[in-house]
C-alpha positions in Angstrom: 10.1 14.1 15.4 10.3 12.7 12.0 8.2 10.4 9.9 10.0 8.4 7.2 7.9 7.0 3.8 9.3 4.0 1.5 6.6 3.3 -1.4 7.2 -0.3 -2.1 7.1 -1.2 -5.7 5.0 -4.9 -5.4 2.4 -3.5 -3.7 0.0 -0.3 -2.9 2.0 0.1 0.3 4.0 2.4 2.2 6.4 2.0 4.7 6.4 4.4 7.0 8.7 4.7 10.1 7.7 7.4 12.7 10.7 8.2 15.1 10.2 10.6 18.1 13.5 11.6 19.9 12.9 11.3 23.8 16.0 9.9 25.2 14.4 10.7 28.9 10.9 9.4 28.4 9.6 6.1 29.5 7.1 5.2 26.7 6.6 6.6 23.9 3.2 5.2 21.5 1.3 6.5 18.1 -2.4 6.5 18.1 -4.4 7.5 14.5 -6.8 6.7 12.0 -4.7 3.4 11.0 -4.5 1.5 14.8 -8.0 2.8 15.4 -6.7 4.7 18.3 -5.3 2.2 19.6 -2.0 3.1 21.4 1.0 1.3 19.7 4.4 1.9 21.7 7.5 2.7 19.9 10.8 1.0 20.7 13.4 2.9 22.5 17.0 3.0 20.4 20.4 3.2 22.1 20.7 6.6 20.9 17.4 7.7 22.7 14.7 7.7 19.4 11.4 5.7 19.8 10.8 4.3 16.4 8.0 2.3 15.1 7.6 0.8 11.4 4.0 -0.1 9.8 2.7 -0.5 6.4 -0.2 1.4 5.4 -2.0 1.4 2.3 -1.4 4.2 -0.1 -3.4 7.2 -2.1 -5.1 7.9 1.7 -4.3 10.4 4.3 -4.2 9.5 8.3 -4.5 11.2 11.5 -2.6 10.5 14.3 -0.5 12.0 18.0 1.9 10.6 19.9 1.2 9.5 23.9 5.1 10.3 25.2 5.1 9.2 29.0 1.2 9.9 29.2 1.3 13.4 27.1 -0.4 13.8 23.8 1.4 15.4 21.7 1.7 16.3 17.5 4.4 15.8 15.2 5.6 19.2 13.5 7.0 17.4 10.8 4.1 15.8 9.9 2.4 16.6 6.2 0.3 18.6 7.7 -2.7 19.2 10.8 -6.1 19.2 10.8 -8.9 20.0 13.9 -10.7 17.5 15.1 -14.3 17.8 17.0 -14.1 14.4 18.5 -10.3 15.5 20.1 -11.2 19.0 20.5 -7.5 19.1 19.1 -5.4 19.5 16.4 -4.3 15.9 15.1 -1.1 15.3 12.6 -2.2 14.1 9.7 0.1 11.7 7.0 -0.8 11.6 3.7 0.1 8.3 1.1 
């Protein structure tokens, strides 16, 4: 898994692209802190990554998992994990 962050210059934005390589799952979606933990699914790439793309406001951190065919999961890459009560999980967590 990998996360990708492009600061743009015009405004207090980041893009940042989260790519999960599951060439044999179905679905793959991110949930956190930004979608309100709301499942957003990933597109599948010819090469078998799931990528999604979202601008999210910088100087803030967010927690998020992956859902990959039904399965929550964390990203290892990720800046770093924190525990969370509500989950009774560890969540990735970005920070901007």
């Amino acid at each position: 898994m990998a996360i990708t962050k492009q600061y743009l210059k015009a405004k207090p934005l980041c893009k940042v692209t989260f790519a999960v390589p599951a060439k044999d799952a179905e679905k793959v979606a991110v949930a956190g802190e930004f979608n309100n933990w709301q499942e957003t699914e990933l597109k599948k790439q010819k090469n078998g990554v799931f990528k999604l793309a979202v601008n999210l406001p910088i100087e803030t951190s967010y927690a998020f998992r992956y859902v990959v065919d039904g399965e929550w999961t964390n990203d290892q890459e990720a800046d770093r994990s924190q525990w969370s009560d509500f989950a009774a999980a560890e969540n990735s967590i970005i920070d901007l």
